[in-house]
N, C-alpha and C positions, 0 to 999 in steps of 0.2 A: 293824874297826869295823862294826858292824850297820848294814842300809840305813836300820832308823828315826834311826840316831844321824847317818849322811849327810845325810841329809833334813832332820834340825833344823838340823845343821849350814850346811848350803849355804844354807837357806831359813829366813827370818825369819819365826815366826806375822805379824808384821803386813804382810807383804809377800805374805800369802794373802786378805788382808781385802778386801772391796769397802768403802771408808769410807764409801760417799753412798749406800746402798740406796734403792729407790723408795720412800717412805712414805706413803699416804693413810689417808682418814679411813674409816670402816664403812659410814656411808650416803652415800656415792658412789657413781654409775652405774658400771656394766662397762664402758658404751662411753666414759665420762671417763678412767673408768684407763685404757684401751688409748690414748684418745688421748693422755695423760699417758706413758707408757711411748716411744709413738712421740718425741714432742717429748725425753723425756731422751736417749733415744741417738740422735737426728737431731742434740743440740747439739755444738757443737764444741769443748765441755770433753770429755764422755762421749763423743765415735764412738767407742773404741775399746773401748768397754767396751759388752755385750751383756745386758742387764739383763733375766734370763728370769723374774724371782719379783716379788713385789710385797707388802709387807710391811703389816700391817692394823693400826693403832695408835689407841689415842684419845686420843693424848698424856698420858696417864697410865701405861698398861701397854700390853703387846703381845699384840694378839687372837689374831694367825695368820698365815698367811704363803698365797698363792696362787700357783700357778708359771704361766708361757707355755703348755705342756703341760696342766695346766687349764685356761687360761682358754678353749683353743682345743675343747676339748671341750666344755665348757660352750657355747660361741658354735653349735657345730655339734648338740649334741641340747636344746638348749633354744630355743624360736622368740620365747619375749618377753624374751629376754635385756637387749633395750636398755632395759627399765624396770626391771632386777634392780640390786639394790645390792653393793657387795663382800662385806658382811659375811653376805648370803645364800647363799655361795659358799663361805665359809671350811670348806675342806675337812679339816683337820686340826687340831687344839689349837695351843695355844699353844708351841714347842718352841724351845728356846734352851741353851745351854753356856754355863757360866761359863770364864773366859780362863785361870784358874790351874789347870782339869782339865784342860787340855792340854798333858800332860807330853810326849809321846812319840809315834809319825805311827802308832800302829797304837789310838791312841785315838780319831783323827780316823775313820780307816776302822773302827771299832766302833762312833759315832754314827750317820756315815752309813749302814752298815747295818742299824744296829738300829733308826733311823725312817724308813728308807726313803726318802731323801729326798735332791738333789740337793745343797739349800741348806742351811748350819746355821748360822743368828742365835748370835752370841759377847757375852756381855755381862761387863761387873767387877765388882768385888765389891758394888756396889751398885746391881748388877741395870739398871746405864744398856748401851744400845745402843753396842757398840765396832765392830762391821761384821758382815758375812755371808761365809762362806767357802764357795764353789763347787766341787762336786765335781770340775770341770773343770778349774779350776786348779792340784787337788792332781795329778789325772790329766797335766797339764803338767809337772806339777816333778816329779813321779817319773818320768814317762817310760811309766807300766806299760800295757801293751798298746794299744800306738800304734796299729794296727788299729781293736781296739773304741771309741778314743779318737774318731779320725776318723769312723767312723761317727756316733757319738752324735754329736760337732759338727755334721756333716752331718745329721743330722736336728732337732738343736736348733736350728740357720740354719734350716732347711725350716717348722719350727716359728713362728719366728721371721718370715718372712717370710707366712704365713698368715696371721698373728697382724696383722701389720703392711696385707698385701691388704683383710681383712676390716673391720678399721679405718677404711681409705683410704675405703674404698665406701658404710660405713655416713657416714663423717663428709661425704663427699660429696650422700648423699642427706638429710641430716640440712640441709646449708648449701646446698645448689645445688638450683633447680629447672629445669637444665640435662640432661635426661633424654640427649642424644644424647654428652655430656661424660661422663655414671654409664657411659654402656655402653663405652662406647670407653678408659675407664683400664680396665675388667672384665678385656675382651678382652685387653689389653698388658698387662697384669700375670697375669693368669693365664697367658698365655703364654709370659711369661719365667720365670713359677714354675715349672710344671711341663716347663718345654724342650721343649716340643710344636712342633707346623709351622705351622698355625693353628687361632687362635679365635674361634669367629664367635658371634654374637646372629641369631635368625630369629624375626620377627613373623610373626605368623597375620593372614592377612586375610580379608575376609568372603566370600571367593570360593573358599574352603578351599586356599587355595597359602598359603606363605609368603616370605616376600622378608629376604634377608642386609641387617640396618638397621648393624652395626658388624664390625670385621674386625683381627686382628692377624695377618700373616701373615710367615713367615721371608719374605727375599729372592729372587729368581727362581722362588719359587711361584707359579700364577698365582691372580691376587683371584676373590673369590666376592662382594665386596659389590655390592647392588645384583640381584642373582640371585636371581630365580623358583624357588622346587619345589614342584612337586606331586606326582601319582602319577609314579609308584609308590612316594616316600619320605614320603609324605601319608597311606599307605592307612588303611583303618579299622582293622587289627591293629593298625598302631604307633602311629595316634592314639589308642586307648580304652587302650593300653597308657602313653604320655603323659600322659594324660587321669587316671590314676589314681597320678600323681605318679612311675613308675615309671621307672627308668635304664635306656638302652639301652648295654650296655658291648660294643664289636668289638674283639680281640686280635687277630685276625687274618684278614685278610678271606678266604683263601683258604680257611680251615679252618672257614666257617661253613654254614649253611644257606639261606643269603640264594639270591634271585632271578639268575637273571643277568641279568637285568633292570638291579638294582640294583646288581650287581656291575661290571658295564660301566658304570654312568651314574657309580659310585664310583671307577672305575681312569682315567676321564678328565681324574681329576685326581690322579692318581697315591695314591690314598687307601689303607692297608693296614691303619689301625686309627682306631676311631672312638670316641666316649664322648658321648652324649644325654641332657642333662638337660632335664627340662621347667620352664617356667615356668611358676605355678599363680597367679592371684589370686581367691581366694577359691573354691578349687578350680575354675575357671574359666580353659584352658588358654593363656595368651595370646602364649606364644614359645617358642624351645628356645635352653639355652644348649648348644654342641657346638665339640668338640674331636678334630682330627685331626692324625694322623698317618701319615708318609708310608712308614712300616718296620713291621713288629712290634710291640706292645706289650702288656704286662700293666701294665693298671691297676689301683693299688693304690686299700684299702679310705678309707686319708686322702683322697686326691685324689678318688675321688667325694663322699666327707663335705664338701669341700672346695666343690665344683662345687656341691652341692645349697645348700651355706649362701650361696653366691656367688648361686645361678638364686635365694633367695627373696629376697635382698637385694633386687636387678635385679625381682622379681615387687612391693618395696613400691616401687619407685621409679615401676614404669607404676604401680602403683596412685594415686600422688602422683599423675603427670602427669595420668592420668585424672579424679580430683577438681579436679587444678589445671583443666584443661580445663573441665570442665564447671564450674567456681566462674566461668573467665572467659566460658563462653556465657552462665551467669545473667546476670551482673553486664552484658554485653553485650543480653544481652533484658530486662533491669530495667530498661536505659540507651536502648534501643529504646523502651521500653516512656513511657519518663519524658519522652523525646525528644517521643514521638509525645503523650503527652498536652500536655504544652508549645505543641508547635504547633497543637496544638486548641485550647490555650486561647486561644493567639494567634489564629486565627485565629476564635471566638467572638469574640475582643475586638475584631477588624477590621471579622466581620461587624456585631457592635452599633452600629461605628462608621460603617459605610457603610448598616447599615439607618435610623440617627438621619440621615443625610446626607441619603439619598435621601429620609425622611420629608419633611426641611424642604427639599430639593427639590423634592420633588410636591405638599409644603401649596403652593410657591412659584408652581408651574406652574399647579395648580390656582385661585388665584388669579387666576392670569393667562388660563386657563379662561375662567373663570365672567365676565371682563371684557371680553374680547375674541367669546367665544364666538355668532354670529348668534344660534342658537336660545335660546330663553327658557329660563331656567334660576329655578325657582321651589321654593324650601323653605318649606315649613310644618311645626307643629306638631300633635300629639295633638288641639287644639282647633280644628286646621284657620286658623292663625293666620299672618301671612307672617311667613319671619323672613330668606331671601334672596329677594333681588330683583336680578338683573343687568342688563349696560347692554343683550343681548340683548331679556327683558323689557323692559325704559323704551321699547325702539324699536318694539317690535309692538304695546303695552298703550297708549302712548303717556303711561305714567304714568313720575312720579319714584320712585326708592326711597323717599327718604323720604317720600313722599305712601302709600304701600302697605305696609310695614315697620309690622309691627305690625294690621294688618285684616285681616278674614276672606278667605279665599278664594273668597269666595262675590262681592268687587267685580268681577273679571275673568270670571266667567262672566254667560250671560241669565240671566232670572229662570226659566225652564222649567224650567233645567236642574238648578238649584241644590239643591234635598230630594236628586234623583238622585245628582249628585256626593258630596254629604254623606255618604249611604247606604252611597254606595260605599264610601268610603277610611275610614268606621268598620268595615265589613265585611270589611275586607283588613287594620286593624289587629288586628283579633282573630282574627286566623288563624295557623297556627303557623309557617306561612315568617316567617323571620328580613328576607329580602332578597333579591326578585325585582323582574322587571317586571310588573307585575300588568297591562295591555294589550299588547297585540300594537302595532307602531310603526304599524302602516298603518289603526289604528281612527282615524275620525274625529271629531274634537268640535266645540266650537263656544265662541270666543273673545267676551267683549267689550270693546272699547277704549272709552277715556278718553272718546272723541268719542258712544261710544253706537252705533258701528258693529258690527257682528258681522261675524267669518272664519270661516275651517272652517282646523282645526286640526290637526295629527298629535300625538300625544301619550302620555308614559308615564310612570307613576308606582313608584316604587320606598322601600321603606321600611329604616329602620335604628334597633336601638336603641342608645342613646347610653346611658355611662354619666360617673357622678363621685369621684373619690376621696375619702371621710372619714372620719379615724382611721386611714390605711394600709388599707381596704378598700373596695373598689368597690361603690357603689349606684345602682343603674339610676335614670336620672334621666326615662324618656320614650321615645317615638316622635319620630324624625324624616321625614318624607314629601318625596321630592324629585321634581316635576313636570318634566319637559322639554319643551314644547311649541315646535312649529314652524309658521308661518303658512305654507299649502300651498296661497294664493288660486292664487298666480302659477304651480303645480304642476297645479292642476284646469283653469287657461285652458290650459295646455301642453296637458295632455292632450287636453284637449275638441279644441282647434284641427288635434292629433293624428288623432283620430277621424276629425272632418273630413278629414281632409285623406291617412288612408288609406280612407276613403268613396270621396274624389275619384279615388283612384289606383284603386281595384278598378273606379268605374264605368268609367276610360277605358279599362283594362288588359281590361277587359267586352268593351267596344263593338271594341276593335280587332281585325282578324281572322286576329291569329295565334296560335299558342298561346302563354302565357308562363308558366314556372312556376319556383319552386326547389325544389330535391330535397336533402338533406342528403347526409354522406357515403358513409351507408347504399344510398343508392341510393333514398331515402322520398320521398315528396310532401312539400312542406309550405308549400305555396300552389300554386294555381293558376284560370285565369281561364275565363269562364264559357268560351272555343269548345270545351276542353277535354269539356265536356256533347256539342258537336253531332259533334265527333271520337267518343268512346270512348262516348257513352253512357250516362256518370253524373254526377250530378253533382259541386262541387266540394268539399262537404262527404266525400262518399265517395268521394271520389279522395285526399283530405288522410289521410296514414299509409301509404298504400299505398307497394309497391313499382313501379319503372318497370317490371319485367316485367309483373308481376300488370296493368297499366294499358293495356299494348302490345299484349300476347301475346307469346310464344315466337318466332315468327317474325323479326319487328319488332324484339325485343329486340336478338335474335343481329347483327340489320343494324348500331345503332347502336350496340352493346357496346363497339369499338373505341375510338367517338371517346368514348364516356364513359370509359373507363379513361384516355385523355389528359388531358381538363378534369380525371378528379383526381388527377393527378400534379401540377397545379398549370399546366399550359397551356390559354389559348384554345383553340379547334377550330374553324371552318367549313368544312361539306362540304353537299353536295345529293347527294341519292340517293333512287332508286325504292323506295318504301318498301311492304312487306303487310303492310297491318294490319287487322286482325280481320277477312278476308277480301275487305278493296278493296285495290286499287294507287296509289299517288297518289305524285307526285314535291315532294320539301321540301327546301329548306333552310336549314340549323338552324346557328345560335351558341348555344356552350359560354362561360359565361366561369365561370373558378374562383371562389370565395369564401375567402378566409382570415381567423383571427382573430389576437387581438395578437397571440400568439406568431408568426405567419408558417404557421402548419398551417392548411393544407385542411379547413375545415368543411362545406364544399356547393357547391354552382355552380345559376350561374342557367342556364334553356334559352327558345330563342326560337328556335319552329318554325314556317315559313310554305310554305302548300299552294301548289309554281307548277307544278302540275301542268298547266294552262291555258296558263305561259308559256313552257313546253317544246314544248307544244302548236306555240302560235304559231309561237317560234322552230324548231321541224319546219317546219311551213306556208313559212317564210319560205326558211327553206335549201333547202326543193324546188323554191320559184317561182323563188329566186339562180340555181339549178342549170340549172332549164328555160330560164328567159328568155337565160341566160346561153348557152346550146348554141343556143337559135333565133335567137341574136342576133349567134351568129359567123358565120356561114354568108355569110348578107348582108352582113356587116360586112368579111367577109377581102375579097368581093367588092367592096364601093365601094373597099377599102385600093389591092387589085390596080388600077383603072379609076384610082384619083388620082392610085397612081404612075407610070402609063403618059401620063397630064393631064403630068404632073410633067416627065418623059423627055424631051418632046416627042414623041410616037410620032405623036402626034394632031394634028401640026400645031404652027407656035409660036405661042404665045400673047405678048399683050402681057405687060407688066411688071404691072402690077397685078393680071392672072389669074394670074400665074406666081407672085405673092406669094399670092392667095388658095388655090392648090392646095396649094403648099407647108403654108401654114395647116392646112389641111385635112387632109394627110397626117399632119403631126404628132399630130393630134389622133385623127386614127383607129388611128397608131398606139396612142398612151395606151391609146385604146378596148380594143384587142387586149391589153396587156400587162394591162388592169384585169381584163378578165374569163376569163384566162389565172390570172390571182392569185386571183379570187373559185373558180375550179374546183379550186385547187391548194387552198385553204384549205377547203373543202368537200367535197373526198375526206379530208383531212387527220381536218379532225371529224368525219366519217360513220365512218370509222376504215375505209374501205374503200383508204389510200396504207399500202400494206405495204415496210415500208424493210428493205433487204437489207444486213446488216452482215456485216464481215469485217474482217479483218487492214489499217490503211492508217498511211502515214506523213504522221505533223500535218503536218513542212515542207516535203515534197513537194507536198501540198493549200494550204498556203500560199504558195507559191511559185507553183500552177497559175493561183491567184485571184488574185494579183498582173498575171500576168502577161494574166491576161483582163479587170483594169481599167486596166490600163496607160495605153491610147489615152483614156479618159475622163482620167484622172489628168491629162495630159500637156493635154488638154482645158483643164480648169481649173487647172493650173499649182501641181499639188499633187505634194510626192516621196512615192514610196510604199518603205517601207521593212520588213524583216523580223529577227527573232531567235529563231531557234527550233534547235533541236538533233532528230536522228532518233528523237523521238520515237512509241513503237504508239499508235494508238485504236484502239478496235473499233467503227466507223462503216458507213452508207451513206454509200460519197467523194460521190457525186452530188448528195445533200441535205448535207451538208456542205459541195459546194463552194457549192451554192445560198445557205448561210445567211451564209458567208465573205463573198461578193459582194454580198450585200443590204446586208452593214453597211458593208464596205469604200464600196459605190457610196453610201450613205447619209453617209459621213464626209467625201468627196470633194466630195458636193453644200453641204455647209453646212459647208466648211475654209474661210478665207482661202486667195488667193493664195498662192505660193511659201512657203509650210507646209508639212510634215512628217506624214504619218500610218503610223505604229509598227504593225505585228501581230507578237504574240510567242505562244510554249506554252510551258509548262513545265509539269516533273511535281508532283501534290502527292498524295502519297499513292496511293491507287487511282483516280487520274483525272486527264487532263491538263486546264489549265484555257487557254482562249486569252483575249488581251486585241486591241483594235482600239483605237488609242487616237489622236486628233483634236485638234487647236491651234482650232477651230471657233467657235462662238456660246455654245456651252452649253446647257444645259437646267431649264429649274424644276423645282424640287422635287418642287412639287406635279403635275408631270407625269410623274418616273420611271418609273411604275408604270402609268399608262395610256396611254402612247404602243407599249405591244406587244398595246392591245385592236386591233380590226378599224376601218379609218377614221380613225383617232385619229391627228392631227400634230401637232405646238409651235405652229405657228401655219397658219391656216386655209386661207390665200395662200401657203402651201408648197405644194400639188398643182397650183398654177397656174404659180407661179413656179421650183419644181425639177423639177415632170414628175411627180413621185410618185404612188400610189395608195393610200397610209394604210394595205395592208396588207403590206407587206414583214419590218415587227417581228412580227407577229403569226403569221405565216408563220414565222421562222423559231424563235420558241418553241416551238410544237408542233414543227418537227423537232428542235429542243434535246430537248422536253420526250419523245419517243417515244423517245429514246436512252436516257433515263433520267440525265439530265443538269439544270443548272437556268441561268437567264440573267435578266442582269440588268445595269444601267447607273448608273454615279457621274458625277456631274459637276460643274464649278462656273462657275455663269453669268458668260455672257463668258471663260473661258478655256481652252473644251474638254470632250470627255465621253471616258469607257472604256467600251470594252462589253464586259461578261464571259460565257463562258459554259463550261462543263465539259462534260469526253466521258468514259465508261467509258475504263480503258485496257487494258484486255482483258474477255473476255467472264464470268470469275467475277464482276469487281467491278460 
């Protein structure tokens, strides 16, 4: 039996038929059919059936037939394929077999070779569609070259599955505006299509690198997504080569001419063949689609067809995104934009609302103004007519509104003045300012009241024109003239009495004979009194402006520079010093006191300088005759001391009891004598500055402790303890005038303590100086005495130098030894319960 009679045999024609072929209409989209195509053999009646043709009908007769194999060529050299229809495609005629010429299997294989064609449409005898028979199938049932069989299936799958990728991609970018979702099926299906290692998506950024946005990559390879390239796989060769829609295809890295550069940056990921396609929108480069491999490869001429149809796909999909992008910036700046006029509008309608608000607030205040307001508040008209009158006015004019409301302006002024004012305020209406003050506020005028009285007046006139609304348009209805006048009697008596009364103050400020002036902070004149003329020599008009050198001289300047940079730090000052000015010498002293204004800043200071050049004079004269009388007055005096106390001894005989009481008298008192002018010499080299003190290295509680122990016997005298707290500490002293000043105050606490009392001496350190206290359970001291009980003579009370011994100068004495240490002293107290006396010592010789 012959293989064709085998063949009939084993196999039934209709067991070669496809019975359900794809069928559409003519004007159908290509990318309908292909999605049409996917959905029949993704259903689960047809998986098993591979449906590569697609059959073109108009349901009347059969147009043509289009295979997988077209349509994938078509999709790959046609770029507007998704607006192309089937019927624009049909590549070949009409071709179909009737069912009863198919006697015999070598007539099947005469069709198909003689149209060339995989598929062959079988119809009956009345030309109806019975099914399609597949070359493939026949190729199954006979068996004949199982080799080329498998190839072609293997390529018809390959077909097949392009067919199906490109689909995927377009239908995606068709339904999704999910750009990161388009690229990432790209990558995983292209990479399971062509069985590569990875396949990556690379966006171009403005920084000319590009960065791996999608990634399909076999297992244990490592990822590229998320990774930077630039040079050297950026260069200008391979971008204008990109740029010009051009494929980069590597078969094998070893055997190329690449860099090794490139070669290394490409083996550290084990790379051995590469395939770069560009992505172009609108020839504008905007990614690469690339595919590696980690072996050898030749790639075929499909597979780049493939990649190109894939990269323009992925090129309309950023395209999409990019319109999508920029549709939602507009729409986001239209909405900005709508937003922002919105709230203008709102807040126009807020403002309208708060400018009506505040209108009928300030009509409200103003009201309340013109009611409450002292000063006269007077509106007239164009004819000079009143038309306000406030309660201000009723109170100065002493008229009623409604008595003036309505009359000329001409009832409140004299008759003098009346043509004049008229003149005016028509000569100020016909001028082109809108609305000023046409006076200045400090002109004066001249009022009349009710009573017939005249004031002097402050006054000012301002104008405005009013308008009215008729018919929806504004017409000027006039002038309005608004007066404000102020009654400034009780301002002119100020002033005058003013006048007066700095008349009063310059003539006494004249007569007195010191100088007195203030000086701004410039250091200027800007008063000063006449002695100022018999001083410097000019008078006080041309001394007013100057500066205090330019007034002094140079000299003189430099003397009191000092205490003027204190007064304007903002301290008092007084000092006395030998002063040269403009070639006399004369001795002054002068008070600084600051000036400040509100805010608390230094504006000027006042000065007040008195010539006691005469009372230095004197007080010379006096300290020389203290010094003389004093030395010719001890001599004698040691002499009666010695002869009283020997009266006293008995040396001379014994005396009755009431000479023995009158010598004793007498001794005591000649002592005093001796200790008073002993003090007067001490205090007298003190201030001639001829007592030069010898300091050095001593220990405070050592010196306290000496001084203790040398008023001990007094102490125990008047039945006072004497007590000390002091630690080792330095001064830098003369011990001797410090023990002197110790014992002054100690014997001075002793004399005016209670009975079986307590008197305290402590030091301690404060800083760079130790400070000591003397401190007394005693009388106390007034206030008002503090400070002048360390002059020379000076006691609390007058019957102390009688009654304690004293000589008035022991405080005074020991200030200047305080004071030549560079030290300061001083005393607190509170009457009836005791005083402290303070005074501080260097505690070594820097500080």
């Amino acid at each position: 039996m012959s293989g064709e009679s085998q063949f009939l045999s084993s196999f039934s024609l209709e067991e070669l038929f496809d019975p359900h072929p794809l069928i559409v209409q003519p004007n159908q989209l290509l990318l309908d059919v292909i999605e049409q195509m996917q959905s029949e053999q993704t259903s689960s009646e047809f998986a098993h059936q591979a449906k590569g043709y697609v059959l073109v009908s108009d349901n009347t007769s059969l147009l043509g037939m289009v295979t997988e194999a077209e349509l994938i060529k078509i999709i790959v050299c046609k770029k507007d394929w998704q607006d192309t229809t089937i019927a624009e495609v049909v590549l070949r005629p009409s071709i179909y077999v009737q069912q009863k010429d198919i006697l015999e299997f070598h007539h099947l294989v005469d069709y198909f070779t003689r149209y060339q064609t995989c598929y062959l449409p079988i119809v009956d005898s009345s030309h109806q569609l019975v099914g399609v028979i597949s070359q493939k199938k026949v190729l199954l049932a006979t068996g004949i070259d199982i080799t080329e069989r498998k190839q072609a299936e293997a390529r018809l799958e390959s077909q097949h599955r392009q067919t199906q990728l490109l689909a995927e991609i377009t239908r995606k970018i068709r339904q999704s505006l999910k750009l990161d979702e388009i690229m990432q099926t790209a990558v995983t299906e292209v990479q399971q299509l062509l069985a590569c290692d990875r396949v990556l998506i690379f966006k171009l950024q403005s920084n000319h690198t590009a960065i791996a946005v999608s990634e399909s990559v076999l297992p244990g390879l490592p990822s590229l997504w998320g990774w930077e390239i630039s040079a050297p796989l950026l260069q200008d060769d391979y971008l204008n080569q990109y740029r010009r829609g051009e494929v980069l295809a590597l078969t094998d890295l070893n055997q190329t001419n690449l860099s090794s550069e490139i070669k290394n940056l490409l083996a550290q990921f084990a790379i051995q063949a590469k395939l770069v396609v560009p992505i172009l929108i609108q020839d504008q480069l905007k990614g690469l689609l690339i595919v590696h491999q980690c072996s050898r490869r030749d790639w075929q001429s499909w597979e780049i067809d493939l990649l190109k149809q894939i990269a323009d796909q992925i090129g309309v999909a950023l395209s999409q995104a990019q319109l999508l992008n920029n549709l939602e910036e507009l729409v986001q700046e239209r909405t900005f934009k709508l937003t922002e006029i919105n709230q203008k509008l709102e807040q126009e309608i807020q403002k309208h609302q708060e400018t009506e608000t505040a209108l009928r607030e300030s009509q409200q205040k103003l009201a309340g103004i013109l009611d409450i307001a002292e000063e006269a508040i007077i509106a007239i008209d164009q004819h000079q007519q009143i038309q306000i009158f406030n309660q201000g006015a009723e109170k100065i004019f002493g008229y009623t509104a409604t008595e003036v409301l309505g009359e000329k302006l001409d009832i409140l002024l004299p008759e003098a003045f009346r043509s004049i004012h008229c003149q005016h305020v028509t000569n100020f209406g016909n001028s082109e300012t809108i609305s000023r003050r046409m006076t200045e506020r400090n002109t004066t005028v001249v009022g009349l009241r009710k009573n017939g009285t005249q004031f002097p007046a402050e006054a000012s006139i301002s104008k405005l024109r009013s308008y009215q609304r008729h018919d929806s348009e504004e017409a000027k209805s006039g002038l309005i003239f608004t007066v404000i006048l102020q009654d400034i009697t009780e301002r002119q008596q100020a002033e005058a009495a003013l006048r007066r009364s700095e008349e009063q103050l310059r003539l006494i400020t004249n007569a007195l004979p010191i100088l007195i002036a203030y000086l701004d902070v410039e250091q200027r004149y800007c008063f000063n009194n006449r002695p100022h003329k018999d001083w410097f020599g000019r008078s006080c008009s041309q001394i007013n402006g100057c500066h205090l050198q330019e007034v002094m001289g140079q000299t003189a300047y430099q003397q009191v520079r000092p205490y003027v940079e204190i007064v304007l730090s903002g301290q008092p000052v007084t000092f006395e010093l030998e002063l040269s000015c403009l070639g006399k010498s004369r001795w002054i002293s002068a008070n600084y006191i600051p000036d400040f204004n509100s805010s608390g800043n230094i504006k000027g200071f006042f000065s007040m300088v008195s010539d006691i050049t005469e009372r230095i004079a004197v007080e010379r004269m006096k300290s020389e005759f203290v010094s003389v009388a004093s030395h010719e007055m001890r001599t004698p005096l040691t002499s009666i001391h010695g002869v009283i106390r020997l009266l006293a001894a008995g040396r001379l005989g014994k005396l009755s009891p009431s000479a023995q009481n009158m010598i004793e008298i007498a001794a005591k008192n000649t002592n005093r004598l001796t200790r008073l002018i002993d003090d007067v010499l001490d205090l007298e080299r003190m201030e001639s500055g001829r007592e030069i003190i010898e300091q050095k290295i001593c220990n405070a509680a050592e010196l306290i402790q000496q001084a203790i122990d040398t008023m001990t016997a007094m102490a125990k005298e008047y039945q006072i303890t004497l007590s000390s707290q002091a630690t080792d500490l330095q001064i830098w002293a003369d011990s001797d005038k410090i023990m002197q000043t110790l014992t002054n105050l100690i014997s001075n606490a002793i004399k005016f303590s209670r009975p079986h009392s307590q008197i305290l001496i402590t030091a301690e350190q404060q800083n760079s100086e130790v400070l000591f206290r003397i401190s007394d359970r005693g009388r106390g001291i007034p206030a008002d005495k503090l400070e002048s009980i360390f002059e020379r003579f000076q006691q609390v009370d007058a019957s102390d130098s009688r009654e304690k011994g004293g000589t008035g100068l022991g405080l005074a004495i020991c200030r200047h030894i305080v004071q030549q240490h560079g030290g300061k002293i001083w005393v607190e107290s509170i009457l009836g319960e005791g005083s402290t006396f303070y005074f501080t010592l260097p505690a070594n010789p820097t500080s």
